[in-house]
DSSP file (Angstrom, degrees, kcal/mol; ACC not computed):
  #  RESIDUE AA STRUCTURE BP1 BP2  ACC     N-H-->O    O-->H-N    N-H-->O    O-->H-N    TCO  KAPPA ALPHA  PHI   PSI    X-CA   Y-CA   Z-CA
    1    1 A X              0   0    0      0, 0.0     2,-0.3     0, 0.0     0, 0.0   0.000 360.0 360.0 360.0 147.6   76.0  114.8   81.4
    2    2 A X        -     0   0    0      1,-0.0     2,-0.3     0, 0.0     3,-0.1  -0.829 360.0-125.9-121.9 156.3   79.5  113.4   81.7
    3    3 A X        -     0   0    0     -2,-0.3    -1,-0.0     2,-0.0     0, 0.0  -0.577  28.8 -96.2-107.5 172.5   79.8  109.9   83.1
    4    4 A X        +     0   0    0     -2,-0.3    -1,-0.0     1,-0.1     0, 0.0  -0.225  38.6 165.7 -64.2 165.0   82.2  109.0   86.3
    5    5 A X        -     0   0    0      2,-0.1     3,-0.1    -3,-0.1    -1,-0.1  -0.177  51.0-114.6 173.5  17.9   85.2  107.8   85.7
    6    6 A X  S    S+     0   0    0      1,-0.1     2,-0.6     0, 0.0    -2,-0.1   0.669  77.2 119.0  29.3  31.1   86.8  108.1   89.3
    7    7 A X        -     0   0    0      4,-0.0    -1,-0.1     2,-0.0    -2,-0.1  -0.910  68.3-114.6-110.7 155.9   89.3  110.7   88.2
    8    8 A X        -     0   0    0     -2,-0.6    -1,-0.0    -3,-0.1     0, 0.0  -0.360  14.6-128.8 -91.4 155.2   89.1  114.0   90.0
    9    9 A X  S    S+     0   0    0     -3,-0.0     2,-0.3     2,-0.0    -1,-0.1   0.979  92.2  51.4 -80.4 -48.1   88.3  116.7   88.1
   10   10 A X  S    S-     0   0    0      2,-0.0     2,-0.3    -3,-0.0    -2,-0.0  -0.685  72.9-168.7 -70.1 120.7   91.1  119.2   89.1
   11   11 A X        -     0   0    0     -2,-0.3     2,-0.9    -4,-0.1     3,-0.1  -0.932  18.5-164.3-119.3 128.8   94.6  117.6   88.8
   12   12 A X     >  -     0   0    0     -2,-0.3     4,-2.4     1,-0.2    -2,-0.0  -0.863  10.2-174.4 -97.6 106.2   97.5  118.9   89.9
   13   13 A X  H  > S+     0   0    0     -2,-0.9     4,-1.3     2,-0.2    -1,-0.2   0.868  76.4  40.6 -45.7 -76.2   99.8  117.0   88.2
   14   14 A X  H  > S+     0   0    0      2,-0.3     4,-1.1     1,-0.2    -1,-0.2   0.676 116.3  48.0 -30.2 -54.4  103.1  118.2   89.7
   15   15 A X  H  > S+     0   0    0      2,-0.1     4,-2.8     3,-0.1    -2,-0.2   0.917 113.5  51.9 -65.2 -51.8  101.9  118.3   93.4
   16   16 A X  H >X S+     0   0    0     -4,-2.4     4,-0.7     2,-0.2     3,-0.5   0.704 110.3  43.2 -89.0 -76.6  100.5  114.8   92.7
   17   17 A X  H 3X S+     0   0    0     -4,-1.3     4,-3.1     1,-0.3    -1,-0.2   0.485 115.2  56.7-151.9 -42.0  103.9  113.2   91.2
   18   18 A X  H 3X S+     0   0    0     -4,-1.1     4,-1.3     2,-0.2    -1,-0.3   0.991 107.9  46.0 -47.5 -62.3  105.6  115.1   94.3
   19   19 A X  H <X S+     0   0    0     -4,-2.8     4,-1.8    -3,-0.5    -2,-0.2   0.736 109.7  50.8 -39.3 -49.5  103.4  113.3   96.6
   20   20 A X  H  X S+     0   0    0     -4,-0.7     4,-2.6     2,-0.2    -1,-0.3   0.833 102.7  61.6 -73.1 -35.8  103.9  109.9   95.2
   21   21 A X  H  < S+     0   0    0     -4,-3.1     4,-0.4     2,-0.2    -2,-0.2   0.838 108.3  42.9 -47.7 -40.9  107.6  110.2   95.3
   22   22 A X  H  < S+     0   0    0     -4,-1.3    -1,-0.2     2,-0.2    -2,-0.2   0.682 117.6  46.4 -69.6 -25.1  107.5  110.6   99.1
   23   23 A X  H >< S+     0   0    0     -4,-1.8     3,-1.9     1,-0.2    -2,-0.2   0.971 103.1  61.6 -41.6 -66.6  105.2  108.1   99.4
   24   24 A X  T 3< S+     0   0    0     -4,-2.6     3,-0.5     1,-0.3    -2,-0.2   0.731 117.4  26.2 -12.2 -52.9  107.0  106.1   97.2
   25   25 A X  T 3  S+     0   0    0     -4,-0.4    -1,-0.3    -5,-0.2    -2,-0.1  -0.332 111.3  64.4-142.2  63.2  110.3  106.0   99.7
   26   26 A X    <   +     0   0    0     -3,-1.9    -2,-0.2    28,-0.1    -1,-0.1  -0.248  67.1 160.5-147.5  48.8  108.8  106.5  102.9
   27   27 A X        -     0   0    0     -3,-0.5     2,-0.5    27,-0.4    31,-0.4  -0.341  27.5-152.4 -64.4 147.2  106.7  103.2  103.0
   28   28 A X        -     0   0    0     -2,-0.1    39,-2.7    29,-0.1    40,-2.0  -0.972  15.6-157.5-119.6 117.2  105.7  102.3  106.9
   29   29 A X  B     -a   68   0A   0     -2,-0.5    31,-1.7    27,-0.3    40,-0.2  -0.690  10.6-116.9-100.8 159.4  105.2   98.6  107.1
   30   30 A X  B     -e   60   0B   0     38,-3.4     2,-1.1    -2,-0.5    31,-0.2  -0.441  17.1-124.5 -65.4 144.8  103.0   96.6  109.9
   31   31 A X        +     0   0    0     29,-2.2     2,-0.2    28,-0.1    -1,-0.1  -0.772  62.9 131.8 -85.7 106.1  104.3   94.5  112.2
   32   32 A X        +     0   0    0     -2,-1.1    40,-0.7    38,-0.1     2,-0.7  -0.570  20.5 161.7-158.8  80.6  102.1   91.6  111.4
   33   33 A X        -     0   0    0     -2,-0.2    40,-0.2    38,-0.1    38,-0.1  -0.838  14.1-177.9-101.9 146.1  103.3   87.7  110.6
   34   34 A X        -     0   0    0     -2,-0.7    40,-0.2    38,-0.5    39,-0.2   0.340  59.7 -13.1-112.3  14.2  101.2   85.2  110.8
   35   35 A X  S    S-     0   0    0     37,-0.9     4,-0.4    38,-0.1    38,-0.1  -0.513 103.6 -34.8-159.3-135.9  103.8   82.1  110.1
   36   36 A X  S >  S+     0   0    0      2,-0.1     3,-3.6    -2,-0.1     4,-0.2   0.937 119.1  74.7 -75.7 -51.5  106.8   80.9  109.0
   37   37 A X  T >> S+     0   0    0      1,-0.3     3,-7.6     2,-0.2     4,-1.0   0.791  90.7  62.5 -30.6 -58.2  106.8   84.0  106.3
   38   38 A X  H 3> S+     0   0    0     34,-1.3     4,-2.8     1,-0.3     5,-0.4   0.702  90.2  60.4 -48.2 -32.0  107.7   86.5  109.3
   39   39 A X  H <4 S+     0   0    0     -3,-3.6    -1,-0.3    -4,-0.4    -2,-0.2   0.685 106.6  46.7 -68.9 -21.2  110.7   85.1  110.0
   40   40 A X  H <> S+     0   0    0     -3,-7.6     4,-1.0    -4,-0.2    -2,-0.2   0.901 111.5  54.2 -66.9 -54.1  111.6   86.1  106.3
   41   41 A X  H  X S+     0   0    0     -4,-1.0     4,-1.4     1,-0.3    -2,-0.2   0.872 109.1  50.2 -49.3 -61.4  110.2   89.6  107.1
   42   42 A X  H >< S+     0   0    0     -4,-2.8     3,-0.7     2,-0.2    -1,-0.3   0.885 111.8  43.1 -33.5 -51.6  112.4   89.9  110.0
   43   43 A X  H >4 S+     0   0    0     -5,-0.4     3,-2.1     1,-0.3     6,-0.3   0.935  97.1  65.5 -77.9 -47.1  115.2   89.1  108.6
   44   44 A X  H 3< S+     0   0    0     -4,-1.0     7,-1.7     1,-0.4    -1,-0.3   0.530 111.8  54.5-164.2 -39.9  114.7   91.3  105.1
   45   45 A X  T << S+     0   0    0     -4,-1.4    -1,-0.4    -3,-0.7    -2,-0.2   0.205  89.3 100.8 -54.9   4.3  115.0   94.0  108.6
   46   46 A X  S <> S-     0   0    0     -3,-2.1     4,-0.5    -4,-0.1     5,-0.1   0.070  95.2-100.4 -92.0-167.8  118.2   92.6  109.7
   47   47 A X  T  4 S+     0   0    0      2,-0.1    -1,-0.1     3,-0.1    -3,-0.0   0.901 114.3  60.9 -83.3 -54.3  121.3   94.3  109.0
   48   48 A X  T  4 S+     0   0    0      1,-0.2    -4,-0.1    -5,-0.1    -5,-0.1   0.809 123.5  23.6 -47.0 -48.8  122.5   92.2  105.9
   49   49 A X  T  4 S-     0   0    0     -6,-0.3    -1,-0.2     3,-0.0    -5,-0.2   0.713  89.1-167.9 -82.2 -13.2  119.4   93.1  104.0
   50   50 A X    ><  -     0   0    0     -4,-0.5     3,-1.9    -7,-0.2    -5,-0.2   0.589  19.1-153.6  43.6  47.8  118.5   96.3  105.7
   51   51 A X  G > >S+     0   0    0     -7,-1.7     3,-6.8     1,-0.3     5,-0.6   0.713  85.3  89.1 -13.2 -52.2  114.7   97.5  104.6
   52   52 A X  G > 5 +     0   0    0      1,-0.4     3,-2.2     2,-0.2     5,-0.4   0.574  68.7  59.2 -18.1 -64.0  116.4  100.7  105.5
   53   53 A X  G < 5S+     0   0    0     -3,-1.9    -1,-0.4     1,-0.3    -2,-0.2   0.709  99.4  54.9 -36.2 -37.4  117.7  101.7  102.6
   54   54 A X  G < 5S-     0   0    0     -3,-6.8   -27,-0.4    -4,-0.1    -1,-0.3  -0.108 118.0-100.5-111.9  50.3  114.6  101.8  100.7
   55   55 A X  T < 5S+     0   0    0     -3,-2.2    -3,-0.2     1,-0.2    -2,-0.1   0.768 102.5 105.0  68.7  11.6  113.0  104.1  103.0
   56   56 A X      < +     0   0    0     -5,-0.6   -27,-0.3   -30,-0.1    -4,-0.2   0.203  42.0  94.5-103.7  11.1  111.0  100.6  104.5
   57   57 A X        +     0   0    0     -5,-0.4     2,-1.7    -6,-0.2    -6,-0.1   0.718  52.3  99.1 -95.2 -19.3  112.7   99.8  107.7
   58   58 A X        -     0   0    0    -31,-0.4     2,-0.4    -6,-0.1   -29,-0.3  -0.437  57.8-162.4 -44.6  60.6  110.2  101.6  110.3
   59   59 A X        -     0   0    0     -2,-1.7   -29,-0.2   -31,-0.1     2,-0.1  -0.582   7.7-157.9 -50.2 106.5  107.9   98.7  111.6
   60   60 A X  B     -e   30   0B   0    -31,-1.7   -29,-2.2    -2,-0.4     6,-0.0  -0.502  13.3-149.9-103.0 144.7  104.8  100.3  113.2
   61   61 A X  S    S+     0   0    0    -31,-0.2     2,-0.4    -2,-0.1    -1,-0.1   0.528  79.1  62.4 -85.7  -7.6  102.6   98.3  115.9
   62   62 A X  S    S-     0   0    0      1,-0.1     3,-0.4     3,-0.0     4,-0.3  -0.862  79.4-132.4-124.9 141.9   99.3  100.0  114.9
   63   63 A X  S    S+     0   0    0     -2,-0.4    28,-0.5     1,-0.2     3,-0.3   0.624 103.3  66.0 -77.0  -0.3   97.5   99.9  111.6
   64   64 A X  S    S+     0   0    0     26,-0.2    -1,-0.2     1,-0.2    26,-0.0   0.648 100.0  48.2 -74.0 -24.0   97.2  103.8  112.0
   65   65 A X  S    S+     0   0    0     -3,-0.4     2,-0.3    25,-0.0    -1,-0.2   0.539 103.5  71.5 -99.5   7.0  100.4  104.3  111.7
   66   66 A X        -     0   0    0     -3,-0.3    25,-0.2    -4,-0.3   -37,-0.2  -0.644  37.3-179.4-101.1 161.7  101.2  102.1  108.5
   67   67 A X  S    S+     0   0    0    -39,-2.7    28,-4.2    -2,-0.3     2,-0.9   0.117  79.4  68.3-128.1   6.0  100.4  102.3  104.6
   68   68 A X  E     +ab  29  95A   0    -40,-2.0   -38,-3.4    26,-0.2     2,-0.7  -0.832  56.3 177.9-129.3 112.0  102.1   99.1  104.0
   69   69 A X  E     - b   0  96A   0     26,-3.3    28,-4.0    -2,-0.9     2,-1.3  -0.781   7.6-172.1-103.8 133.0  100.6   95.5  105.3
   70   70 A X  E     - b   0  97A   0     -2,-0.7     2,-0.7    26,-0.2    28,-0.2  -0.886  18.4-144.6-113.6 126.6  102.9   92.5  104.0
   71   71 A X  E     - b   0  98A   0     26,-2.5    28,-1.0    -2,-1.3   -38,-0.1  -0.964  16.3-170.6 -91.7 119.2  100.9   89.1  105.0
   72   72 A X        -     0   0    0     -2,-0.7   -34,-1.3   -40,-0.7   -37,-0.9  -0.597  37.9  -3.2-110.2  59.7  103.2   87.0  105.8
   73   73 A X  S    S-     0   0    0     26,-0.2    30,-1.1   -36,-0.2     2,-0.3  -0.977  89.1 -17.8 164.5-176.4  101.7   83.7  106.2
   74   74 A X        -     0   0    0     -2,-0.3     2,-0.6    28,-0.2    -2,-0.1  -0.714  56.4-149.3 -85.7 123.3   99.1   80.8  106.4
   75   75 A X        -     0   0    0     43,-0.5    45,-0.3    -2,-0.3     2,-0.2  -0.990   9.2-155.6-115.3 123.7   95.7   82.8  106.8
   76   76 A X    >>  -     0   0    0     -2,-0.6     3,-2.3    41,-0.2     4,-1.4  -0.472  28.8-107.3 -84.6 147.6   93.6   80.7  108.8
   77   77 A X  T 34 S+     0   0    0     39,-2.2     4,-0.4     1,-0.3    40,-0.1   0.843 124.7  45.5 -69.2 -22.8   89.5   81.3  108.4
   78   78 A X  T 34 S+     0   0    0     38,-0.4    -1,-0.3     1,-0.2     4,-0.1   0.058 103.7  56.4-117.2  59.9   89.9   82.7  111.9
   79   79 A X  T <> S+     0   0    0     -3,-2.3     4,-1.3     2,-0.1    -2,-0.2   0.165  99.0  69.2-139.9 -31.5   92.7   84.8  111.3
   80   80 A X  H  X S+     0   0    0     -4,-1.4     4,-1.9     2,-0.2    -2,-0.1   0.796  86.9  53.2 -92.7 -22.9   90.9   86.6  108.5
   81   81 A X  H >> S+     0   0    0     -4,-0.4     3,-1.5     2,-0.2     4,-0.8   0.871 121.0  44.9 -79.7 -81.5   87.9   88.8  109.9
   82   82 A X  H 3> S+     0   0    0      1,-0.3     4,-0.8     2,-0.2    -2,-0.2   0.529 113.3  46.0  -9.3 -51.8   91.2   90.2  112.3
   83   83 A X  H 3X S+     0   0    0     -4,-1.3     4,-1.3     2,-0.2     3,-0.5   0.835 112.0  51.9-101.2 -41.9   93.4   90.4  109.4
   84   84 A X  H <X S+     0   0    0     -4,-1.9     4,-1.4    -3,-1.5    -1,-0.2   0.906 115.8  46.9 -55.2 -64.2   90.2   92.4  107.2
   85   85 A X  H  X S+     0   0    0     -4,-0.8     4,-0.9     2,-0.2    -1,-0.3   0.684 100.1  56.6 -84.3   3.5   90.0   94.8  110.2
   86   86 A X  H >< S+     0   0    0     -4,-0.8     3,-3.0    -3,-0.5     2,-1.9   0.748 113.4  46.8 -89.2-117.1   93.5   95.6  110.6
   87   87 A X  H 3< S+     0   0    0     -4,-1.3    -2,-0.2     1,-0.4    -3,-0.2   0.187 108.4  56.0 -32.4 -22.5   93.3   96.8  106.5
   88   88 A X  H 3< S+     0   0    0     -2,-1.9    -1,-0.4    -4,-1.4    -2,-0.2   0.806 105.6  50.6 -76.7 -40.2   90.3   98.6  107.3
   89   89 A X  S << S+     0   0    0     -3,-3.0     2,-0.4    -4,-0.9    -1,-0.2   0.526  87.7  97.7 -80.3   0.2   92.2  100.6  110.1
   90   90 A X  S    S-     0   0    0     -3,-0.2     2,-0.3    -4,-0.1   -26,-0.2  -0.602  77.0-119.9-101.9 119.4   95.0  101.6  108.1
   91   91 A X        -     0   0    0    -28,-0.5    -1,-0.1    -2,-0.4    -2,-0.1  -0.306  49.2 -59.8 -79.4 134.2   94.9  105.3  106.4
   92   92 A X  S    S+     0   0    0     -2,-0.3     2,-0.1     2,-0.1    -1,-0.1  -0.084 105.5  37.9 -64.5 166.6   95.0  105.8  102.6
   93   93 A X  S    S+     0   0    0    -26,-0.1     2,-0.3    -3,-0.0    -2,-0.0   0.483  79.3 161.5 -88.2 143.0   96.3  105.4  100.4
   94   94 A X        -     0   0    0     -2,-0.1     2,-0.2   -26,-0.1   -26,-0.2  -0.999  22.8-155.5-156.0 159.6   97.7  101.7  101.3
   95   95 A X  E     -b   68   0A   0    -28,-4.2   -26,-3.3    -2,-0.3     2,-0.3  -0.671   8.8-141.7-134.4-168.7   99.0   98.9   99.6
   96   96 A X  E     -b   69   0A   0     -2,-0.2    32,-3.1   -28,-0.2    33,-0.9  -0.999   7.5-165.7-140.0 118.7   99.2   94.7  100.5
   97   97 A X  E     -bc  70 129A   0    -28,-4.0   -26,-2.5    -2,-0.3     2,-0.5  -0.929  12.6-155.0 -95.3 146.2  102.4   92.4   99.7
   98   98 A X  E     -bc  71 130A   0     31,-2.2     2,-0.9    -2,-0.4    33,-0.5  -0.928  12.9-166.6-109.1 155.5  101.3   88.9  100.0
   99   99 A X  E  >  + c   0 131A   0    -28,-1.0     4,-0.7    -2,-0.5     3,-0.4  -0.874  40.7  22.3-140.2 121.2  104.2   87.3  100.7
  100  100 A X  T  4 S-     0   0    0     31,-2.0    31,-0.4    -2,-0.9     4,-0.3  -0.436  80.0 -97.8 100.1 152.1  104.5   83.3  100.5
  101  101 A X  T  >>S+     0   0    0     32,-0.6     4,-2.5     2,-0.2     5,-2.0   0.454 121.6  65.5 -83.4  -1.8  102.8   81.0   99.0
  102  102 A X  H >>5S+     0   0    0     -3,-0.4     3,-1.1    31,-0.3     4,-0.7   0.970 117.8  30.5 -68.1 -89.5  100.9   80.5  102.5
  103  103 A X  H 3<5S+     0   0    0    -30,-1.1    18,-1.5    -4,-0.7    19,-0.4   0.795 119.5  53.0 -66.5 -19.5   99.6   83.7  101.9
  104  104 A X  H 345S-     0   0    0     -5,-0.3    -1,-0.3    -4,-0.3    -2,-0.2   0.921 139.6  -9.7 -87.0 -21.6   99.4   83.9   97.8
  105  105 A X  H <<5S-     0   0    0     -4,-2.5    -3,-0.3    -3,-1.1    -2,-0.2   0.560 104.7 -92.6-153.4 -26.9   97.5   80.9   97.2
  106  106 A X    ><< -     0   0    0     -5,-2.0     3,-2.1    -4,-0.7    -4,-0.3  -0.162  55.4-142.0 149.7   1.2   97.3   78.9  100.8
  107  107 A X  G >   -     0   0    0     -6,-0.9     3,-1.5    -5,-0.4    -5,-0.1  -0.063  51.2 -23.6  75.6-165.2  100.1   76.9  100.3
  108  108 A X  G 3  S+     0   0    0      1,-0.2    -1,-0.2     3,-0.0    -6,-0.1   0.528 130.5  62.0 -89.1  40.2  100.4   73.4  101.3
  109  109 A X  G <  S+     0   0    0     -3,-2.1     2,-0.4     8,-0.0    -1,-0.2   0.046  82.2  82.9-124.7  51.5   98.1   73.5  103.7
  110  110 A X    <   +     0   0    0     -3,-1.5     2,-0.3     6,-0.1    -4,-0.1  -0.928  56.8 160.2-131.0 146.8   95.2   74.4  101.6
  111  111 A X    >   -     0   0    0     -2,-0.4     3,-1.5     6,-0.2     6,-0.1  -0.959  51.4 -79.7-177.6 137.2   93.7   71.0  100.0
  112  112 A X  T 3  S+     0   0    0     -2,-0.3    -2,-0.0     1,-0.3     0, 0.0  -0.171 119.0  19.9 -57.4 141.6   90.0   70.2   98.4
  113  113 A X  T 3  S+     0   0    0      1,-0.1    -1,-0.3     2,-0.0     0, 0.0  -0.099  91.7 132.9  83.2 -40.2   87.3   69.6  101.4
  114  114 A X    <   -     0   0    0     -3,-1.5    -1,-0.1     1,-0.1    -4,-0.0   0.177  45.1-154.8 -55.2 178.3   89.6   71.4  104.3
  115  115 A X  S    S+     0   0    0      3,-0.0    -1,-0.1    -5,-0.0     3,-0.1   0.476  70.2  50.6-134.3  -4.6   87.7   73.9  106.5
  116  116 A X  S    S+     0   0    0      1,-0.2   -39,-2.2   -40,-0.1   -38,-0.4   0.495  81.5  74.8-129.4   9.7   90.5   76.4  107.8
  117  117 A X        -     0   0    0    -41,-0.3    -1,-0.2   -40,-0.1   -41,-0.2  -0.810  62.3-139.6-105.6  89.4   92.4   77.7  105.7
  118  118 A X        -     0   0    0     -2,-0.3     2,-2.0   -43,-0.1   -43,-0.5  -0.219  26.3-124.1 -22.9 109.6   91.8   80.6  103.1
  119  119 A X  S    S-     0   0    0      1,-0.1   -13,-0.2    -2,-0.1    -1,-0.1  -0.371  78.0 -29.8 -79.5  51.7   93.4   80.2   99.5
  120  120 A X    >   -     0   0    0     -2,-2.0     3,-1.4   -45,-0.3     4,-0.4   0.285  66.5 -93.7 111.7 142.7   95.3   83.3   99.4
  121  121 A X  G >> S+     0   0    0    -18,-1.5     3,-2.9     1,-0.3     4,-1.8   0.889 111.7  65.5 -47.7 -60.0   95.1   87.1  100.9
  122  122 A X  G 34 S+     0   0    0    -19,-0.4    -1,-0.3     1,-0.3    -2,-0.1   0.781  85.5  69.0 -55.1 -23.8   93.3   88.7   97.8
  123  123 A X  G <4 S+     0   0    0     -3,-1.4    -1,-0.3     1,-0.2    -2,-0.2   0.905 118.9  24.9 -59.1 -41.6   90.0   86.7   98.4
  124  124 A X  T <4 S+     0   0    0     -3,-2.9     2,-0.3    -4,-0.4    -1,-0.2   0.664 134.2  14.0-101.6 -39.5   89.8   89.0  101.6
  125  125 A X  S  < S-     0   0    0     -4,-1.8    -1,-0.2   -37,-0.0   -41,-0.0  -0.999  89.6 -91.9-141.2 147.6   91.7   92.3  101.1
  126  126 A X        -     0   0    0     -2,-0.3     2,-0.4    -3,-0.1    -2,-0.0  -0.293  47.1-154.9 -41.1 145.3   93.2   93.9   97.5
  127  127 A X        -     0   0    0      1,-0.1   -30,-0.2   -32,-0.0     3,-0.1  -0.972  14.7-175.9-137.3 136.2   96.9   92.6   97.3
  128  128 A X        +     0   0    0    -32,-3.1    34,-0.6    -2,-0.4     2,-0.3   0.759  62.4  26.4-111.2 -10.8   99.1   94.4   95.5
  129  129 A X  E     -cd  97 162A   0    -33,-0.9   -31,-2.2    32,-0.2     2,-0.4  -0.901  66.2-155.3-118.9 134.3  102.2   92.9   95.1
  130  130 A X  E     -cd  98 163A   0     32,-1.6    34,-1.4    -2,-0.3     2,-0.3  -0.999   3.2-165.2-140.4 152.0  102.7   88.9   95.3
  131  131 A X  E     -c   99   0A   0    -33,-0.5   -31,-2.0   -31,-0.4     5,-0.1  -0.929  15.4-153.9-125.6 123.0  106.4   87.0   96.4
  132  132 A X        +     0   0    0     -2,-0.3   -32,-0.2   -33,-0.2     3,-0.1  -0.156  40.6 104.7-132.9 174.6  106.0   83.8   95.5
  133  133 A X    >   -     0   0    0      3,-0.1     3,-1.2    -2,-0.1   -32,-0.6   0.231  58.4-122.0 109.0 120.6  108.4   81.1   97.8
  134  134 A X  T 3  S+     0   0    0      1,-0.5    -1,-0.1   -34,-0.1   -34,-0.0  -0.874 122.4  15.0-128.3 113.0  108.3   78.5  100.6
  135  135 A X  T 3  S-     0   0    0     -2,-0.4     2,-1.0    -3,-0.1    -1,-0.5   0.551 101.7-149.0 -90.0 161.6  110.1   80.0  102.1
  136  136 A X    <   -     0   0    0     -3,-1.2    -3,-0.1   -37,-0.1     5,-0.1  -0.385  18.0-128.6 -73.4 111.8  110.2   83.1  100.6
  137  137 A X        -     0   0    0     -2,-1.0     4,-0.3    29,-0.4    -1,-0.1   0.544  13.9-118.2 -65.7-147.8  113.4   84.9  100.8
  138  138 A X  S >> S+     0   0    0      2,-0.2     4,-1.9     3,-0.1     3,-1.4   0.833 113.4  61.1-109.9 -25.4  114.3   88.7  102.0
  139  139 A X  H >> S+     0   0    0      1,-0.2     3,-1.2     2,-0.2     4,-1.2   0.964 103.7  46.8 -50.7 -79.1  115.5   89.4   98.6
  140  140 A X  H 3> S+     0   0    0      1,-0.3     4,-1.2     2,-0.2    -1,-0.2   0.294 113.6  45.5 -14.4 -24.1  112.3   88.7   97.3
  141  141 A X  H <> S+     0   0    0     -3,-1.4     4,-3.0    -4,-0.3    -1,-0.3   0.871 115.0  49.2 -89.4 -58.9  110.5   90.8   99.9
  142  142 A X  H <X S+     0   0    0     -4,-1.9     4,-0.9    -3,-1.2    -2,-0.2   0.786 113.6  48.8 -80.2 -57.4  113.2   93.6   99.2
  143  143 A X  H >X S+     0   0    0     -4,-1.2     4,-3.5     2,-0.2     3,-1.5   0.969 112.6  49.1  -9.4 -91.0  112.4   93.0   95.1
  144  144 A X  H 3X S+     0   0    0     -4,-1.2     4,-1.8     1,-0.2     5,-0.5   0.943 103.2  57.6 -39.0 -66.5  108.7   93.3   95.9
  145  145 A X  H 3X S+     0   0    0     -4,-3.0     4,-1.1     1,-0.2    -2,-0.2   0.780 110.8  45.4 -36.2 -39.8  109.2   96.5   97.9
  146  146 A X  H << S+     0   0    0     -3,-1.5    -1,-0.2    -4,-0.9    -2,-0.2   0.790 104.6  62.7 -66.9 -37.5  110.8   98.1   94.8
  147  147 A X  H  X S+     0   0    0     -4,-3.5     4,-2.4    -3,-0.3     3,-0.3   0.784 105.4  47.5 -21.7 -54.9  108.2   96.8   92.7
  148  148 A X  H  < S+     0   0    0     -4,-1.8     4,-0.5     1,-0.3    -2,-0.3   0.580 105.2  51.9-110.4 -21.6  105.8   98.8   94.6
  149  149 A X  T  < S+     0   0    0     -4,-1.1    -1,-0.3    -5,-0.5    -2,-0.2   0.075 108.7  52.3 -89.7  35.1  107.3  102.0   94.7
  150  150 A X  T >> S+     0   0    0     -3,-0.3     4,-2.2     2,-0.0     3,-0.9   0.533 108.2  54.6 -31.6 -67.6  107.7  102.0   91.3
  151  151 A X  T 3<>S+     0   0    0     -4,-2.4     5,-1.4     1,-0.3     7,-0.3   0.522 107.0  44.7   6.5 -60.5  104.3  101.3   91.3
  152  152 A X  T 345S+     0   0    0     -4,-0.5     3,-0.5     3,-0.2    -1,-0.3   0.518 118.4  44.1-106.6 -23.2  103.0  104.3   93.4
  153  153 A X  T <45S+     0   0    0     -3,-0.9    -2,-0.2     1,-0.1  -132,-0.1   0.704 108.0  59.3 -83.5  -6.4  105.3  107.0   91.5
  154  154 A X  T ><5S-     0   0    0     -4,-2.2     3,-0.7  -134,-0.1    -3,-0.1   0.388 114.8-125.5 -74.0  -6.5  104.3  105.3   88.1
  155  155 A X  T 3 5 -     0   0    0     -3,-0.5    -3,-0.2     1,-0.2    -4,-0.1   0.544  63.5 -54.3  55.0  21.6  100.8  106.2   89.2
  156  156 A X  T 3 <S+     0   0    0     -5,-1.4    -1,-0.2    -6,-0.3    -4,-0.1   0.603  97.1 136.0  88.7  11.2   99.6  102.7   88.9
  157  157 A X    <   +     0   0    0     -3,-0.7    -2,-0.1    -6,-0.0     3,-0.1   0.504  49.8  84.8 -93.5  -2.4  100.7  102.2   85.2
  158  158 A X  S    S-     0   0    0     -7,-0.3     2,-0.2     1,-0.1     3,-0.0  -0.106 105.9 -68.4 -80.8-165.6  102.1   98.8   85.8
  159  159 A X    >   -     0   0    0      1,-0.2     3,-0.7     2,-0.0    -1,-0.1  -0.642  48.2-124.4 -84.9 149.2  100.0   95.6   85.7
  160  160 A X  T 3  S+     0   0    0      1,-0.3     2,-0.3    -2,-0.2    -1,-0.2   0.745 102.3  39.1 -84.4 -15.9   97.9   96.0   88.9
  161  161 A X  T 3  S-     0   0    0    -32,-0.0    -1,-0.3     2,-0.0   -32,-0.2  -0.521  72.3-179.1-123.3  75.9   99.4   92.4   90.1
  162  162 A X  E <   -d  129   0A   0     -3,-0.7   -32,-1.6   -34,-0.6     2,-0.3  -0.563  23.6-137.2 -77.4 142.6  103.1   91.8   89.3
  163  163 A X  E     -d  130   0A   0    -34,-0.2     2,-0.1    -2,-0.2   -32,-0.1  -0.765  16.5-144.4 -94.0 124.1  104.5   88.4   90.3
  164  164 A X        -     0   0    0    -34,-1.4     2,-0.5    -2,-0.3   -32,-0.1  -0.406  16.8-126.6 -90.0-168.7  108.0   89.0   91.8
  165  165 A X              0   0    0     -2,-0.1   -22,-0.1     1,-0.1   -21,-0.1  -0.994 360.0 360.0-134.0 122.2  110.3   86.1   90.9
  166  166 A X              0   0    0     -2,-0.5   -29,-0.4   -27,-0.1   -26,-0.2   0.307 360.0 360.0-123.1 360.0  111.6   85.0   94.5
């Protein structure tokens, strides 16, 4: 008896490399800030940084139509069952930038004893990418984004949490 190993038994190798490539540069990201962060996110869409180029500049209103959530913000303890089912709705394969320190570790408004703030995205959903910055800039978003399609045609072979340098 052979044990599991979550890789499928059949691979097409080729199809599979295709696949990730179009993933890979046709990420759809959410429209979803929850802070200061967004106002980076926005701009990292503007014309002077222009998502566009790397096949990231579509911002979909519905988690059915995305594969990409960037957190962008302070997640607040009721901010997070929302934030949980918005990831839930999203169809795979999908990946998470946290973006900010709001959202990478709770930033400064996360402090021993407090009762509303959540100390960073991954405690709630897989994160795959982290932008470190208050605030964090659109280079840094733009950084991450490349990050992460490398990432998804590399098949995953990088470290499953790279720290961009923002």
């Amino acid at each position: 008896m052979e044990k599991k190993t979550g890789e499928p038994l059949i691979s097409f190798g080729l199809l599979t490399e295709a696949l990730n490539l179009a993933r890979a540069n046709s990420l759809w990201p959410m429209t979803f800030g929850l802070a200061c962060c967004a106002i980076e996110m926005m701009a990292a869409g503007m014309a002077r940084f222009d998502m566009d180029r790397f096949g990231a500049g579509v911002f979909r209103p519905s988690p059915r139509q995305c594969d990409l959530m960037i957190v962008a913000g302070t997640i607040s303890k009721k901010m997070g069952p929302p934030l949980v089912r918005l990831y839930e709705q999203m169809a795979a394969p999908k990946w998470v930038i946290a973006l900010g320190n709001c959202a990478i570790s709770g930033g400064p408004f996360y402090y021993p004893d407090q009762y509303a703030i959540i100390p960073g995205a991954d405690l709630i959903i897989p994160v795959d990418v982290y932008v470190p910055g208050c605030p964090p800039r659109p280079e840094g978003l733009l950084e991450s984004i490349l990050v992460l399609e490398e990432k998804i045609t590399k098949r995953g072979r990088l470290r499953k949490f790279r720290n961009v340098k923002g």
